[in-house]
C-alpha positions as CSV (number, residue, x, y, z in Angstrom):
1,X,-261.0,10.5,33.5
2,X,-257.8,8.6,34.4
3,X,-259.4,7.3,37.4
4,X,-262.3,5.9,35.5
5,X,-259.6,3.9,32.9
6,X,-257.6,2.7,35.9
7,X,-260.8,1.5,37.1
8,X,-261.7,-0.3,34.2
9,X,-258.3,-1.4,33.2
10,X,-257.9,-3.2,36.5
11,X,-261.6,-4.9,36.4
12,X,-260.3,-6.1,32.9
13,X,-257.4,-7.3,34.1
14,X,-259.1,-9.2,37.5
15,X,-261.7,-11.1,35.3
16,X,-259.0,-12.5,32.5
17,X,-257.5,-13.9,36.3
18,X,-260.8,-15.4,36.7
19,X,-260.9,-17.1,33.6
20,X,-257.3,-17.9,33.6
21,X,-258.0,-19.7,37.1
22,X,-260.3,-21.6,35.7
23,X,-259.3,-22.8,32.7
24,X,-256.1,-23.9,34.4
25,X,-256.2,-27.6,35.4
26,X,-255.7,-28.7,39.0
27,X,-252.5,-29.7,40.4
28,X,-251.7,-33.2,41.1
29,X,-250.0,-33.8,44.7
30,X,-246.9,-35.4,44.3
31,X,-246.3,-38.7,45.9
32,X,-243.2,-38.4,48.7
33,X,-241.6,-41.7,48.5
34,X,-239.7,-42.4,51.6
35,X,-236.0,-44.0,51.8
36,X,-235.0,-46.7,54.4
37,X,-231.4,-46.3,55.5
38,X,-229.3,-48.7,53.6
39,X,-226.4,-51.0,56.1
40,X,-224.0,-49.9,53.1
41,X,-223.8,-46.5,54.1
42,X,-222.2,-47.7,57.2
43,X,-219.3,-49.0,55.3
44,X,-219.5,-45.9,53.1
45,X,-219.5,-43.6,55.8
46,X,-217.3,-44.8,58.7
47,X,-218.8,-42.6,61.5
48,X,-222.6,-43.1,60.5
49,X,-224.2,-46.0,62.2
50,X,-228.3,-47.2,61.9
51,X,-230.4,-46.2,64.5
52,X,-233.8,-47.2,62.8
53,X,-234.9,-47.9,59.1
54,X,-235.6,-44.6,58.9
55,X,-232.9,-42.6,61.1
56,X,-228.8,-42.8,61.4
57,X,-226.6,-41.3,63.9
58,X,-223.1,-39.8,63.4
59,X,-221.3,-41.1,66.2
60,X,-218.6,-38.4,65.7
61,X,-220.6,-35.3,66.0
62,X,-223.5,-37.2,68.1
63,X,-226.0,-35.8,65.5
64,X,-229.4,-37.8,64.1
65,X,-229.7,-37.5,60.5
66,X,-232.9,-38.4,58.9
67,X,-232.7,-40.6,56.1
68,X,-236.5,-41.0,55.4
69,X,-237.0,-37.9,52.8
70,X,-233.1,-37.6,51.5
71,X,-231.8,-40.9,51.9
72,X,-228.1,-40.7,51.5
73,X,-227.9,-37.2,50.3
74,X,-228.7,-36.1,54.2
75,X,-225.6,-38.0,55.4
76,X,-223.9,-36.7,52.5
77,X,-224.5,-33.3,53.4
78,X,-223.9,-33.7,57.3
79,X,-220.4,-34.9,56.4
80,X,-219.6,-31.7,54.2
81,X,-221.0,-29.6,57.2
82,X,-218.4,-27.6,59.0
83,X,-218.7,-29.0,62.2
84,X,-218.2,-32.6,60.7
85,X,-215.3,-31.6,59.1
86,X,-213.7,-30.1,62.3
87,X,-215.0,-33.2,64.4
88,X,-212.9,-34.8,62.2
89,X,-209.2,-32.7,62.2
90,X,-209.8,-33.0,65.5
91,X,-210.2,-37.0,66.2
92,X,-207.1,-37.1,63.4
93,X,-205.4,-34.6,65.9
94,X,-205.3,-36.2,69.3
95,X,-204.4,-39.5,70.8
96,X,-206.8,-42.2,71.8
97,X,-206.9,-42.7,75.6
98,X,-206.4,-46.6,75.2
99,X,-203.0,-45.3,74.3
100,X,-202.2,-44.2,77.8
101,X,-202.8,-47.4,79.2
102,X,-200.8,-50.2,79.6
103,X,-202.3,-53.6,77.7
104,X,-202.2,-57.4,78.8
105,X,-200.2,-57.8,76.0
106,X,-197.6,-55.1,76.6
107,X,-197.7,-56.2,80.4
108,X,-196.7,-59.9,79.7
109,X,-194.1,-58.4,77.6
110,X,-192.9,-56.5,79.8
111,X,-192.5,-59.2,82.7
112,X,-191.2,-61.6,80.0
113,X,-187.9,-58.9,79.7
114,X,-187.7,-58.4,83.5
115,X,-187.7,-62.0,84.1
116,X,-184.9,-62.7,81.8
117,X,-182.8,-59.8,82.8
């Protein structure tokens, strides 16, 4: 006897689905709208340069970041990342090699002083 309820229950239940589905109206597609990387998020971002209307490149982490579906939340989110973040302790860390090196400047300098002495 329970079997037969069950049975009839669930038959119930899988024709009111029926209807449901097609009384329900059909879904629109939504229209993507596509960004263009903007030359302002250079000046925002100071290690994001343009690679195409539709790409950018962190020169720091040497990473492409696609602009086209976020727009400037994906750069956004690449410089919160981790690995941004520690790209960038680490350039605030260490020296620039042009600091080894001794400059046209500093070298006319320097023979300036040793001609005088």
């Amino acid at each position: 006897m329970s079997f037969l309820f069950i049975r009839f229950f669930t038959k119930l239940n899988m024709e009111e689905n029926k209807e449901y589905e097609a009384h329900r109206s059909p879904q629109k597609k939504k229209i993507k709208r596509y960004c263009a990387f903007s030359l302002e998020w250079e000046d925002m971002f100071e290690h994001v340069k343009k690679v195409d209307s539709e790409h950018g490149k962190c020169i720091l982490c040497n990473v492409n970041l696609i602009v086209k579906l976020e727009g400037k939340r994906a750069i956004e989110n690449h410089c919160n990342s981790q690995k941004h973040k520690n790209n960038v302790r680490g350039l605030q860390s260490s020296k620039l090699l042009s600091t080894f090196f001794v400059t046209k400047f500093l070298r006319k300098k320097m023979s300036f002083l040793l001609l005088k002495w």
